[in-house]
N, C-alpha and C positions, 0 to 999 in steps of 0.2 A: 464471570461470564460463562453463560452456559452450553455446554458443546451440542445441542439440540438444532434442529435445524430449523427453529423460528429466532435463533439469532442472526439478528442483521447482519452485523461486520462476515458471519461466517458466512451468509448466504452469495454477501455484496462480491467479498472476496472470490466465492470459489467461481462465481458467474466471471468474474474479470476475468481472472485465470481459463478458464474456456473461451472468453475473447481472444487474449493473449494466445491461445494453444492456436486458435483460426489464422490469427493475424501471423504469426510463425510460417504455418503453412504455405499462405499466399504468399509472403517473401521468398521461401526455399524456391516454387515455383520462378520466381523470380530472378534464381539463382545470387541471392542473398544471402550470404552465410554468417557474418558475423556481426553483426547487427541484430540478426532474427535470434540466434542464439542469444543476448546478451539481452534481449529483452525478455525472451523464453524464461529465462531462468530469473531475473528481478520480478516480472511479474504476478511468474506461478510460488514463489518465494513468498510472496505478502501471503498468502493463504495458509501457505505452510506455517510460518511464523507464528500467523493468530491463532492457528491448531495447537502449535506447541504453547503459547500461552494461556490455552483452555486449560491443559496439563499441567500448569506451572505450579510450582513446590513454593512458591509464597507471593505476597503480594509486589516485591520488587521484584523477582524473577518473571512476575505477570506484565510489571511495566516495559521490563527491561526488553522479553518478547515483543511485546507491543510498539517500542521504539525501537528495534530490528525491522519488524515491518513497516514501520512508516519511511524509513532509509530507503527502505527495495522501492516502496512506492515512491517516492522521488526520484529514483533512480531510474525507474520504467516509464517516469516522465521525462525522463530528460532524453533515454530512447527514443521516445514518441518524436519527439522533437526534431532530434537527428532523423530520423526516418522522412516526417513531414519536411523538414527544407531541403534534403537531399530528393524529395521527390519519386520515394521508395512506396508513401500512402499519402492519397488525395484528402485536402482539408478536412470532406466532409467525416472519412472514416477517424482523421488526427480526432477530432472535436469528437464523436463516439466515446473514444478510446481513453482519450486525455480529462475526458468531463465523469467517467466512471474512476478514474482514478485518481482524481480528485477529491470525488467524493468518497469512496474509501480511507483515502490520506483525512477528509475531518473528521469521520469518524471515528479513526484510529484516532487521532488529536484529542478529539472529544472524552474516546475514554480514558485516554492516559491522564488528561486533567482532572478529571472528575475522581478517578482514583487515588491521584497525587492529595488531595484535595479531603477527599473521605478519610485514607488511612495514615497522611505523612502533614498533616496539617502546619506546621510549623514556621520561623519566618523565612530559611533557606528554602525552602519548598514553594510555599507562596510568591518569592519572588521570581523561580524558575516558570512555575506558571504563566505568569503576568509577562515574561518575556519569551517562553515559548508559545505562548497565543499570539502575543505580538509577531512574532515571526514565521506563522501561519497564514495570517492574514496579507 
């Protein structure tokens, strides 16, 4: 993956992460504190993550980054979540926020497979696949 800035995942991530950084904002105004923290940091987290597996010293340390950030991104969904039914941010911004990070999380998906796939091809491997896509979808 290359650390240039016509890759996707880095572009998709570092834009979330500036949602993320807004969305922060408006809750502290809101006098939100621990919530907006905890999504603050999962958030801007998946970016960081993909950075460090630009950097990564082999290709399971690239996965292995790569499935750190998919965590934070579920995590910063589950944020969302709690924010939305608590009634901290109105539908239309949850659906913003929750459909970018979404899409990040298959991306992330997307390349963990694909690299499982290219460099680890085997039958334990293959079967992690076919059940971690399952469990994406």
């Amino acid at each position: 993956m290359s650390e240039n800035k016509d890759n996707i995942i880095v572009k998709k991530s570092y834009a979330f992460a500036l949602e993320v950084i807004n969305l922060y904002k408006s809750l502290i105004e809101k006098k939100e504190f621990i919530m907006s923290k905890q999504i603050l940091i999962s958030g801007t987290s998946i970016g960081a993550n993909i950075h460090e597996a630009v950097a990564s010293e082999s290709k399971k340390d690239f996965i292995h980054k790569l499935s750190i950030a998919v965590k934070e991104s579920r995590e910063t969904s589950y944020w969302l979540n709690l924010l939305k039914d608590s009634n901290y941010i109105n539908e239309e911004l949850f659906n913003n926020l929750n459909n970018g990070c979404h899409e990040v999380t298959r991306i992330l998906n997307s390349i963990i497979i694909t690299t499982k796939a290219k460099y680890f091809s085997n039958i334990h491997n293959s079967k992690f696949i076919i059940l971690f896509a399952c469990h994406e979808s």
